[in-house]
N, CA, C and O atoms as a MOPAC input file, in Angstrom:
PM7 MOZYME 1SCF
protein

 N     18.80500 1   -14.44100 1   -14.80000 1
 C     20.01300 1   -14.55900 1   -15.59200 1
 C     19.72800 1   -13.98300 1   -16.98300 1
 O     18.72700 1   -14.49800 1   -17.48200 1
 N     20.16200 1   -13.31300 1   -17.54200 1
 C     20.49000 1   -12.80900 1   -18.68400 1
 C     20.46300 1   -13.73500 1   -19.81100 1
 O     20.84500 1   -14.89700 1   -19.66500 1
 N     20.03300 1   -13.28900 1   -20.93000 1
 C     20.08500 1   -14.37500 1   -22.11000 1
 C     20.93400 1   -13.77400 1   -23.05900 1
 O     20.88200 1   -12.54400 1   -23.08900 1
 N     21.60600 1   -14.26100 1   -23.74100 1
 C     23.10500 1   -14.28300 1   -24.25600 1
 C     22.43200 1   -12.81100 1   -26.00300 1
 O     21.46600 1   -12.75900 1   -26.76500 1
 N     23.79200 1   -11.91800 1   -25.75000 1
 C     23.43900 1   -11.10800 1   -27.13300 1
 C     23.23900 1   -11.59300 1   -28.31500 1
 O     22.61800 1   -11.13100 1   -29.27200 1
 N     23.83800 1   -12.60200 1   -28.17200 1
 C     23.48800 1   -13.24600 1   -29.52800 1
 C     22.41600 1   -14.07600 1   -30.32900 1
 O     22.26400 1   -14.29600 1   -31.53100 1
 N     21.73300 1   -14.45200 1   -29.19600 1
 C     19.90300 1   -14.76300 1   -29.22100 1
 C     19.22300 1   -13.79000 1   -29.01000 1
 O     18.02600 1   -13.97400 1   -29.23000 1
 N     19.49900 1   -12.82000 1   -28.67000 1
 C     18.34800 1   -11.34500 1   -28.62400 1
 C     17.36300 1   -11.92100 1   -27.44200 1
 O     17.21800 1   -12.93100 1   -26.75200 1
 N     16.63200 1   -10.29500 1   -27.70800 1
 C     15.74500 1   -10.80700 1   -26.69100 1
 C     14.35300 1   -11.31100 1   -26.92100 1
 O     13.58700 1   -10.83800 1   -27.76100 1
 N     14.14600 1   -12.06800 1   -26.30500 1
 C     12.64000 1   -13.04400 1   -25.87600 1
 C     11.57000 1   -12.26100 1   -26.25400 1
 O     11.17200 1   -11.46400 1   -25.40400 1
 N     10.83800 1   -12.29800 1   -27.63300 1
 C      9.70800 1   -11.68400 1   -27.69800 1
 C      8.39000 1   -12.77500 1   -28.21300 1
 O      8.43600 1   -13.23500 1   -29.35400 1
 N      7.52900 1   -13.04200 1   -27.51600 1
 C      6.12700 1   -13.82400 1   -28.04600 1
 C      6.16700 1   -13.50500 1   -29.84700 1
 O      5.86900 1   -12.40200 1   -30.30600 1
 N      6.59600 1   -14.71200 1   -30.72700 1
 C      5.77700 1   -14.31000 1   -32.31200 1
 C      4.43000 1   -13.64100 1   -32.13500 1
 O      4.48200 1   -12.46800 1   -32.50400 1
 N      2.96400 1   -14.09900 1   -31.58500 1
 C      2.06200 1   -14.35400 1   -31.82500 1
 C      1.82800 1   -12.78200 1   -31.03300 1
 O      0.97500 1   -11.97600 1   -31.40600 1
 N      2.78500 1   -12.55600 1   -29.86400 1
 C      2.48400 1   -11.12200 1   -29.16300 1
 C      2.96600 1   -10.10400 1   -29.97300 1
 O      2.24200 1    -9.11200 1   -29.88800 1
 N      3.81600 1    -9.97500 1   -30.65600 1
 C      4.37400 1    -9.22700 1   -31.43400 1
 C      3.66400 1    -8.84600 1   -32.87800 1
 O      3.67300 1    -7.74400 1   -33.42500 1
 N      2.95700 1   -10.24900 1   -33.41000 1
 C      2.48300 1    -9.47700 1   -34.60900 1
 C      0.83200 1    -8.96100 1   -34.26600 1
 O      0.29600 1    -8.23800 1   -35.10600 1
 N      0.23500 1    -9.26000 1   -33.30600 1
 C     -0.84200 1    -8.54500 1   -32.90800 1
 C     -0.38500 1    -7.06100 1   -32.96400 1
 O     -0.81900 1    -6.24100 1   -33.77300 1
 N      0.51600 1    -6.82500 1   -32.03200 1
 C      1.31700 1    -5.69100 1   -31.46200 1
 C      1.57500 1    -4.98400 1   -32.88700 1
 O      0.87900 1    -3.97300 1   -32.97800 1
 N      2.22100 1    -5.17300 1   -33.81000 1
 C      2.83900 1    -4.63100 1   -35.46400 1
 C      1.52100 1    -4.17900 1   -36.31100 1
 O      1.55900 1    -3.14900 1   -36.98400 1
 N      0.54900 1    -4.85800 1   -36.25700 1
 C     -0.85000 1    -4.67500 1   -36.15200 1
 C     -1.34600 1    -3.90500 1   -36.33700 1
 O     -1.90700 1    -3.53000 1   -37.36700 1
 N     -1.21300 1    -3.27500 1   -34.90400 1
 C     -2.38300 1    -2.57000 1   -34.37300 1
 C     -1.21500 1    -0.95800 1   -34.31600 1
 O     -0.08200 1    -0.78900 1   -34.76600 1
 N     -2.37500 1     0.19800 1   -33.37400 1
 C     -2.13600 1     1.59600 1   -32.97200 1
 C     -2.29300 1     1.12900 1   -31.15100 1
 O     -3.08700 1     0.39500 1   -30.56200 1
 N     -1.53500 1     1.66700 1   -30.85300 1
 C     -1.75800 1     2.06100 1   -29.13300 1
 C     -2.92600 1     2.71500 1   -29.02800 1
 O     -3.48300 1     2.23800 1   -28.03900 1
 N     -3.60100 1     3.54800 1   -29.50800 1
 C     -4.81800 1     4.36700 1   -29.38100 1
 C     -6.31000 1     3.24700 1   -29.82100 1
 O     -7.39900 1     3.17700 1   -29.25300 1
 N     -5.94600 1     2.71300 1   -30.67300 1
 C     -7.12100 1     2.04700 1   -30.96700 1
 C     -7.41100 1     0.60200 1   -30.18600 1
 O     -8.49300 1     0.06600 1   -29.94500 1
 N     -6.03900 1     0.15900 1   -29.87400 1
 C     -6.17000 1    -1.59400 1   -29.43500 1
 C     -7.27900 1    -2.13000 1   -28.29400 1
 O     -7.97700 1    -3.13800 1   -28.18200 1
 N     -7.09800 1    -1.10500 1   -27.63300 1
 C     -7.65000 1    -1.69000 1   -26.22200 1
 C     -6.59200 1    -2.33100 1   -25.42100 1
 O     -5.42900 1    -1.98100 1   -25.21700 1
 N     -7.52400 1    -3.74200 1   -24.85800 1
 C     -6.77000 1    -4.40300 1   -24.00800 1
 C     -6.30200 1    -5.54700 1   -24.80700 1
 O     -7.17900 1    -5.99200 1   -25.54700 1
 N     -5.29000 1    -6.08300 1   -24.86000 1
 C     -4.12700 1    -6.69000 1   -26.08800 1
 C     -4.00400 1    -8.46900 1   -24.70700 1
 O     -3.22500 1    -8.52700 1   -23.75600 1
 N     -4.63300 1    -9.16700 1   -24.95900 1
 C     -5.33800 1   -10.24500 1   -23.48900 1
 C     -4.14300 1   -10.70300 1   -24.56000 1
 O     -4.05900 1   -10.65400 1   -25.78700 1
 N     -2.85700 1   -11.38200 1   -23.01400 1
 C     -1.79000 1   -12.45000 1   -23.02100 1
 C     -1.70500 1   -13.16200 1   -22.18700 1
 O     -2.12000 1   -12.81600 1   -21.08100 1
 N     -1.04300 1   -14.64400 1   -22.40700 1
 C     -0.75500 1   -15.42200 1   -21.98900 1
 C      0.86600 1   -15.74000 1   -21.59100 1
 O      1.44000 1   -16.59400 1   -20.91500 1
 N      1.29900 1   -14.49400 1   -22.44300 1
 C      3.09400 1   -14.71600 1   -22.55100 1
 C      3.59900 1   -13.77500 1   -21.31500 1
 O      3.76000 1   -12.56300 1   -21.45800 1
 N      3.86800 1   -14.57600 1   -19.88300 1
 C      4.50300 1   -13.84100 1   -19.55000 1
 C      6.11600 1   -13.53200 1   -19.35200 1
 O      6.87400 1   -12.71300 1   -18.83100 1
 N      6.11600 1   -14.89900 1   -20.21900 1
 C      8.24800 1   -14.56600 1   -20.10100 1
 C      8.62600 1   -13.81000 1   -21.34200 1
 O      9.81400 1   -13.81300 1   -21.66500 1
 N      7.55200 1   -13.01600 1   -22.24000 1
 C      7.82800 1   -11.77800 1   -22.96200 1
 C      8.31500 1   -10.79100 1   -22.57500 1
 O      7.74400 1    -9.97000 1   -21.85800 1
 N      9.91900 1   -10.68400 1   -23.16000 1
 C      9.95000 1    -9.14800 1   -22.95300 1
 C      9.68700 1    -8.36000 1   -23.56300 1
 O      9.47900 1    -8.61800 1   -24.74800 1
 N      9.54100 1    -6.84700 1   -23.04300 1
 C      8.77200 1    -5.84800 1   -23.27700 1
 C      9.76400 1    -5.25500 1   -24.35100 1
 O     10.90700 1    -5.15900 1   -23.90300 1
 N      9.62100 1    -4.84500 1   -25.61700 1
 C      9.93200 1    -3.87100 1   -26.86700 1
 C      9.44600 1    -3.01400 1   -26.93800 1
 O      8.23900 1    -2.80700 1   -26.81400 1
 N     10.72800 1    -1.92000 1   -27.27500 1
 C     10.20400 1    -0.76300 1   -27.86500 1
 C      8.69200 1    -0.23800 1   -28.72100 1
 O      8.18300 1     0.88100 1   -28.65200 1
 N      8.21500 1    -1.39300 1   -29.49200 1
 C      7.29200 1    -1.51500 1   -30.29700 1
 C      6.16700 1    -1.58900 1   -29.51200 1
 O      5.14900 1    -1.45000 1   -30.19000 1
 N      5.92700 1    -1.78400 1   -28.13300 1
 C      5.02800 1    -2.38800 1   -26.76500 1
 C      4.41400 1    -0.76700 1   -26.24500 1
 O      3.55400 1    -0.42700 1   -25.43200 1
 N      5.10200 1    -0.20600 1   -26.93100 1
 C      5.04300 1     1.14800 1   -25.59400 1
 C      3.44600 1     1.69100 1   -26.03000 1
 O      2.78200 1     1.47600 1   -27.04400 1
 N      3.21400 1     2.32500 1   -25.04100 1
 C      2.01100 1     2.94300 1   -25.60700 1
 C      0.48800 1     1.63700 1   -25.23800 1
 O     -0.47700 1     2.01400 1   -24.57200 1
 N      0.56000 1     0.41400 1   -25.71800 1
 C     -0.37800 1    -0.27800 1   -25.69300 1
 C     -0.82900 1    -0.86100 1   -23.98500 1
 O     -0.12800 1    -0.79300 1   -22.97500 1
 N     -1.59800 1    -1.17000 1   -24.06400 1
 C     -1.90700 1    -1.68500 1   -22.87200 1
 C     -2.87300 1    -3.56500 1   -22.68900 1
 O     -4.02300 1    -3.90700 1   -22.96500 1
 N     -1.79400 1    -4.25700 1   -22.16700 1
 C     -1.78600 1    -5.60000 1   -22.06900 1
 C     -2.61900 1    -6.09700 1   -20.91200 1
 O     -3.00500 1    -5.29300 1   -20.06400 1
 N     -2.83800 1    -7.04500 1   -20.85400 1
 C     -3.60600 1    -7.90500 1   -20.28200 1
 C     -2.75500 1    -9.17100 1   -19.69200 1
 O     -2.85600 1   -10.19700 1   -20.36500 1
 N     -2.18600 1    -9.21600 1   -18.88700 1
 C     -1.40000 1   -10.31900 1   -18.66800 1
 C     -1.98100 1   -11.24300 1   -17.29300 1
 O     -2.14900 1   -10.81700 1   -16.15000 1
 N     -2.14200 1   -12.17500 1   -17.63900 1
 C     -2.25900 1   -13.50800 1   -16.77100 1
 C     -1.82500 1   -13.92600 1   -15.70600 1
 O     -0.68700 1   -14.39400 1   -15.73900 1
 N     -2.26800 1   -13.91700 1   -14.91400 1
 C     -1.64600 1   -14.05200 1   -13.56000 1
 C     -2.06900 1   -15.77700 1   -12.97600 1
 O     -1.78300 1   -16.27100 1   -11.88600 1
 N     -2.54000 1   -16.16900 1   -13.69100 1
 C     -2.87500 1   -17.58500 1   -13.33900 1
 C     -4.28000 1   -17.58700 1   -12.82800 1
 O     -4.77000 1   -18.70800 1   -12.69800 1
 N     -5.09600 1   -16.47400 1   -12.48200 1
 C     -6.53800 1   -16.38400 1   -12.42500 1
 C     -7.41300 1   -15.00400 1   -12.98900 1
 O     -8.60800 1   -14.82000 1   -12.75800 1
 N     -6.72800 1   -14.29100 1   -13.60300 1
 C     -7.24400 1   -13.04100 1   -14.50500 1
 C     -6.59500 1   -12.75300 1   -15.19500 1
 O     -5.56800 1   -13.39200 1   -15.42600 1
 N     -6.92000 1   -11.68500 1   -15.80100 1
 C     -5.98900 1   -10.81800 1   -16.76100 1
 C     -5.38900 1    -9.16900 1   -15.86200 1
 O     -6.11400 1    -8.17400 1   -15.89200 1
 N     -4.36200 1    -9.15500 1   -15.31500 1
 C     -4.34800 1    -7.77100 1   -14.82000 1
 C     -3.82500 1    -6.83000 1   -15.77500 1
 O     -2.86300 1    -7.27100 1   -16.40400 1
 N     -4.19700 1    -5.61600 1   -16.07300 1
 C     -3.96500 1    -4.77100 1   -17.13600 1
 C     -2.48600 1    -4.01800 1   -17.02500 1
 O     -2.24100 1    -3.41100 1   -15.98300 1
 N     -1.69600 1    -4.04500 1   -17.87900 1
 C     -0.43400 1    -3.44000 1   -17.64100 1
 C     -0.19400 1    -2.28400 1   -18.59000 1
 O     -0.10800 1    -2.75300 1   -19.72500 1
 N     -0.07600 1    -1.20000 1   -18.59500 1
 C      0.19100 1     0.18200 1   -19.10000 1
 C      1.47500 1    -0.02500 1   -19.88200 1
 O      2.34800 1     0.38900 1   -19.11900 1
 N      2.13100 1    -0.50300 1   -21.15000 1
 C      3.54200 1    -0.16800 1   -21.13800 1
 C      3.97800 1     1.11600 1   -21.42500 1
 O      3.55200 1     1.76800 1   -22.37800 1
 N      4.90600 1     1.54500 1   -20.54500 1
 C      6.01100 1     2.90200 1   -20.66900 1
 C      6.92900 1     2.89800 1   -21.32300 1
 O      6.95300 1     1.82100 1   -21.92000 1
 N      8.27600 1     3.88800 1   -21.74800 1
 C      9.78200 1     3.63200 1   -21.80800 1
 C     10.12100 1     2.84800 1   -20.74500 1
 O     10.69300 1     1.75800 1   -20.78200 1
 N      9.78000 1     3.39300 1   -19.90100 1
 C     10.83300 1     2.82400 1   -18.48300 1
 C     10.86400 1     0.89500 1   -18.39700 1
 O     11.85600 1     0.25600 1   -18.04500 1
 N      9.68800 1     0.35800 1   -18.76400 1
 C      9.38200 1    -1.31200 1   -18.83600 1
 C     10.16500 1    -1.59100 1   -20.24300 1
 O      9.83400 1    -2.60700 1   -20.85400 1
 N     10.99300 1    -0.91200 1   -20.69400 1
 C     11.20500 1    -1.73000 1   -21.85200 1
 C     13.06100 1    -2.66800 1   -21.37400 1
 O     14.15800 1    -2.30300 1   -20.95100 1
 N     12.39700 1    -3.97100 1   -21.79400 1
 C     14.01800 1    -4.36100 1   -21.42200 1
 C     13.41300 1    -5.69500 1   -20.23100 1
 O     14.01100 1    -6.76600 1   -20.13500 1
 N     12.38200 1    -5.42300 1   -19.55800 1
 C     11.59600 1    -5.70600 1   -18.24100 1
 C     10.62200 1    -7.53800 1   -18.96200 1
 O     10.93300 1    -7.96500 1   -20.07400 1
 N      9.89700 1    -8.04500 1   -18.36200 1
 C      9.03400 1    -9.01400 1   -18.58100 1
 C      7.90300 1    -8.80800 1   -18.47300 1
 O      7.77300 1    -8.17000 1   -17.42800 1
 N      6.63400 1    -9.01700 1   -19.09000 1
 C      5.65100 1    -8.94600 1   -18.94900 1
 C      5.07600 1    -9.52800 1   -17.77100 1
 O      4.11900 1    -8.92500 1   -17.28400 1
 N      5.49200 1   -10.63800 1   -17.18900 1
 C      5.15100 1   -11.23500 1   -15.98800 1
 C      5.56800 1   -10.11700 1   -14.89900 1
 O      4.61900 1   -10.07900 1   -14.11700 1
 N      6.40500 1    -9.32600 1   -14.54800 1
 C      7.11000 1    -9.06700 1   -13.18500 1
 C      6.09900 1    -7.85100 1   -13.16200 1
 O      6.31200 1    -7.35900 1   -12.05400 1
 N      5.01100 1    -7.01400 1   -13.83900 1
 C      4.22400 1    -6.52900 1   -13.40700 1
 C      2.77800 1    -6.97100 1   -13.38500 1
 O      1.74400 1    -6.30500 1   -13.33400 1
 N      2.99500 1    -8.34000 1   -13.43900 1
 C      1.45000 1    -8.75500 1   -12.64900 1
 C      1.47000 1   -10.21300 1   -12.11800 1
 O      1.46700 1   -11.29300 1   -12.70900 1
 N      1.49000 1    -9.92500 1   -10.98700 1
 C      1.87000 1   -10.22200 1    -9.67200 1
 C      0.98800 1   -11.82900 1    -9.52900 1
 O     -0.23900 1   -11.74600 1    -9.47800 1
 N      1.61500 1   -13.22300 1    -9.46900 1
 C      1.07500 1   -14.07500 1    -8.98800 1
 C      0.14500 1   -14.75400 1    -8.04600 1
 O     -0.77400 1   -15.57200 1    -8.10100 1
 N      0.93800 1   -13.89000 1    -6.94800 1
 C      0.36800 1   -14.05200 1    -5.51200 1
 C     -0.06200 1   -13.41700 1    -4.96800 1
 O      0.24800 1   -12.34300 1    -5.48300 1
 N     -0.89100 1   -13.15400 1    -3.84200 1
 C     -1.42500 1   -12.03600 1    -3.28800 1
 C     -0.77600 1   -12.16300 1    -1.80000 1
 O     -0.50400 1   -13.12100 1    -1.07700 1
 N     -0.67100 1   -10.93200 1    -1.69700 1
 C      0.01400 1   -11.07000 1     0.14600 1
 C     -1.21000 1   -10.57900 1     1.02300 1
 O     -1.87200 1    -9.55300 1     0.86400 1
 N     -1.36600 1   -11.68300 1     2.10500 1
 C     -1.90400 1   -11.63900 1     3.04900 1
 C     -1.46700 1   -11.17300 1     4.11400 1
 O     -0.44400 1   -11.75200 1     4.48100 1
 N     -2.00400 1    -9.90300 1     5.15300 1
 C     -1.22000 1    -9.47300 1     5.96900 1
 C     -0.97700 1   -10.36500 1     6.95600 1
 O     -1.95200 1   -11.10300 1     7.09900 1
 N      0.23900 1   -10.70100 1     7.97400 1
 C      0.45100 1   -11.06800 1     9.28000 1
 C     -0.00900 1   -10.85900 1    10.15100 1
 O     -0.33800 1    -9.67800 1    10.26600 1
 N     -0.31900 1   -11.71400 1    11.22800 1
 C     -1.01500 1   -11.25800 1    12.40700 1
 C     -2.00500 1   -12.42200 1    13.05500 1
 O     -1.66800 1   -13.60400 1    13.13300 1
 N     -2.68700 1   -12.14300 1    13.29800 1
 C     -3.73700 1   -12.67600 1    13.76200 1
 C     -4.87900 1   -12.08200 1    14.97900 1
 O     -5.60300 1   -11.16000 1    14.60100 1
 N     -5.05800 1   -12.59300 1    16.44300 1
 C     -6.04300 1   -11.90600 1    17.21600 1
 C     -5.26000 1   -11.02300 1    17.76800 1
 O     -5.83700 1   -10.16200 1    18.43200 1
 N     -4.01700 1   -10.96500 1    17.69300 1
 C     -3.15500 1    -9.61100 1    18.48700 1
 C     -2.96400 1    -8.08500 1    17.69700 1
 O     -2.78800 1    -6.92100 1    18.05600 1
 N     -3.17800 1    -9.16300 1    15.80700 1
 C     -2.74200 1    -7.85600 1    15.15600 1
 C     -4.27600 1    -7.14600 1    14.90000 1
 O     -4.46100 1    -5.92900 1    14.91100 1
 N     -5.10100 1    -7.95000 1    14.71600 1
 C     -6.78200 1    -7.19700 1    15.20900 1
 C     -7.00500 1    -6.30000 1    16.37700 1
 O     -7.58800 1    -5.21700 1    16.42900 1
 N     -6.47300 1    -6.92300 1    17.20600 1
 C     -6.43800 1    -5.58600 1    18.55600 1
 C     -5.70900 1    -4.28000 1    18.75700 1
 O     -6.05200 1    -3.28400 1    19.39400 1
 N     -4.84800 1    -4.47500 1    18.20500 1
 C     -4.42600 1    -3.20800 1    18.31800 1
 C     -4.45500 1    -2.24600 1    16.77400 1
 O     -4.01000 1    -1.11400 1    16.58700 1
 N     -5.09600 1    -3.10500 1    15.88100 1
 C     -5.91900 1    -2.29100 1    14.87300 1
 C     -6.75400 1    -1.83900 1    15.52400 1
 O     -6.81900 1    -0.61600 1    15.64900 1
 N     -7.47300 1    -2.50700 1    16.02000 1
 C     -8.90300 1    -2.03700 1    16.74800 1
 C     -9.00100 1    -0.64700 1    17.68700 1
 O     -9.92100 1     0.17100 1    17.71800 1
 N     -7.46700 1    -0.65800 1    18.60300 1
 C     -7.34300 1     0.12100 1    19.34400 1
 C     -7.16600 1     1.22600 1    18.71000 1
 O     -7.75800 1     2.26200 1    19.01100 1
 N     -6.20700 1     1.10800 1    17.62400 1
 C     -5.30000 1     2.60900 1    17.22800 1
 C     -6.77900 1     3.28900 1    16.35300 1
 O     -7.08100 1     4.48100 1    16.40900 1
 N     -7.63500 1     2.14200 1    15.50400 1
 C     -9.04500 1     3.25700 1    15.07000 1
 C     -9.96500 1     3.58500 1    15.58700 1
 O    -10.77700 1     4.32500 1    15.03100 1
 N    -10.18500 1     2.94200 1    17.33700 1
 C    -10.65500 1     4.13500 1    18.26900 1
 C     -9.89300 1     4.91400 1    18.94400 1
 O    -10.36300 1     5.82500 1    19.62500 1
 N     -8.72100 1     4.69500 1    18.86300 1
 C     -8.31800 1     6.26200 1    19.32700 1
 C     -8.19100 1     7.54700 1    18.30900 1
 O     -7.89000 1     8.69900 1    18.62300 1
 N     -8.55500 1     6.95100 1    16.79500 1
 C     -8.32000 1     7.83000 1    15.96900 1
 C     -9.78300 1     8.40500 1    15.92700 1
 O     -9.65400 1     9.56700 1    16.31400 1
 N    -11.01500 1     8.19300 1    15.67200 1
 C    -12.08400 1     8.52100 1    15.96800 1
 C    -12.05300 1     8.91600 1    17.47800 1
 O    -12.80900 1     9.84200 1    17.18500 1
 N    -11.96000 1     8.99900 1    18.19400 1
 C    -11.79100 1     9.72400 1    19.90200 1
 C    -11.42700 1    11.04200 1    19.27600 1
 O    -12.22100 1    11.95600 1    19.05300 1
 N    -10.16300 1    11.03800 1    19.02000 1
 C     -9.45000 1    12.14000 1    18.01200 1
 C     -9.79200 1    13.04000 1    17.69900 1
 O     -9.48600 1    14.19800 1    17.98400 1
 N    -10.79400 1    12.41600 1    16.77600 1
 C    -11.95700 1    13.27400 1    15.96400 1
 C    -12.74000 1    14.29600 1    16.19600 1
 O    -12.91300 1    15.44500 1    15.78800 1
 N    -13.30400 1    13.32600 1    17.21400 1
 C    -14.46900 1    13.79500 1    18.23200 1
 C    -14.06300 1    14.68300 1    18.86700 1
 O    -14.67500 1    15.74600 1    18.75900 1
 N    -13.13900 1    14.63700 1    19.58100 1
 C    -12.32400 1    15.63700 1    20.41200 1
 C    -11.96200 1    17.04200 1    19.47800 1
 O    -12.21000 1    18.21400 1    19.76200 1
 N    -11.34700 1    16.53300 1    18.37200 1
 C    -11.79800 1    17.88700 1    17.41800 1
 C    -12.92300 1    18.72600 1    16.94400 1
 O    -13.04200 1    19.91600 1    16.65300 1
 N    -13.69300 1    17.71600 1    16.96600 1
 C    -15.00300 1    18.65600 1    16.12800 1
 C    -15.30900 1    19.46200 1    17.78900 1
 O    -15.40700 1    20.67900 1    17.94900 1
 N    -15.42100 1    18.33600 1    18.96100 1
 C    -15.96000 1    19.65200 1    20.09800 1
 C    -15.10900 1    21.09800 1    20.38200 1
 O    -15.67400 1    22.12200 1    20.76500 1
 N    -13.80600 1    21.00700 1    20.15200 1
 C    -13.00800 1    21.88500 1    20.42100 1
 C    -13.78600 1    23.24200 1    19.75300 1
 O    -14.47900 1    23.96200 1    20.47300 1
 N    -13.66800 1    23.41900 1    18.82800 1
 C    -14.79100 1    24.91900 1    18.01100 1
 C    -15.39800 1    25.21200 1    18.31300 1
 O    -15.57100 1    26.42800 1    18.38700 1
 N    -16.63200 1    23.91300 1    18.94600 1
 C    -18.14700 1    24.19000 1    19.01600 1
 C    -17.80400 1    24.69300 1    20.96600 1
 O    -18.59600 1    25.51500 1    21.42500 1
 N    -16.85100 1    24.24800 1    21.77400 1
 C    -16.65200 1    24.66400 1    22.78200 1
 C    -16.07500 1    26.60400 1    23.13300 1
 O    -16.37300 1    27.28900 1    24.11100 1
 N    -15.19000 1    27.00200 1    21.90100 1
 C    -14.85400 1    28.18600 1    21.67600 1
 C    -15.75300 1    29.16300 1    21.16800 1
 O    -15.39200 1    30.33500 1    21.28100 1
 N    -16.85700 1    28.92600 1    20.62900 1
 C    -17.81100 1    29.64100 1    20.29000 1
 C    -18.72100 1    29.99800 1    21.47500 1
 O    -19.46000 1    30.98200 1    21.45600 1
 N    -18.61600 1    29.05400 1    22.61700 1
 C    -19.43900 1    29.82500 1    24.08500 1
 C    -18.98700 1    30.89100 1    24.55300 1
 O    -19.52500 1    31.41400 1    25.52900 1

């Protein structure tokens, strides 16, 4: 939901005057804790450190993130693929038939050269 024009938008004090600070070229990594910060014009260029609840993952800001949250590019959760002993097997299958593949290629040349 949107936060009303007349409160502006959501910027960390404490992220912001680091940010006023500093140069994009010199900062480094700018380590936060704020992730319901949104991203300002003033952001661009630097590169953040945002918290994911067990690291810091590094975030690049662009034009394009401005307007955006610091949280929604670093990711809480990790996705685990689906599956289980069925989806192992036919992994299993499709990367020996891709190595078969292979093999079958490299002899093809060495068979045309007789």
């Amino acid at each position: 939901m949107a936060r009303s024009l007349k409160k502006g938008p959501f910027v960390d004090a404490k992220l912001l005057k680091k940010v006023i600070g500093m140069k994009p070229a010199s900062a480094g990594v700018v380590k936060t804790w704020a992730r319901r910060s949104q991203i300002s014009p003033e952001m661009i260029g630097f590169t953040f450190g945002v918290h994911n609840g067990k690291q810091h993952v590094e975030v690049l800001v662009s034009e394009d993130m401005v307007g955006h949250r610091l949280g929604e590019f670093s990711p809480t959760k990790k996705f685990v693929r689906h599956g289980g002993k069925m989806q192992k097997e036919l992994e299993q299958k499709k990367q020996q038939a891709e190595i078969a593949a292979a093999k079958a290629a490299k002899e093809a040349p060495a068979k045309a050269k007789k």
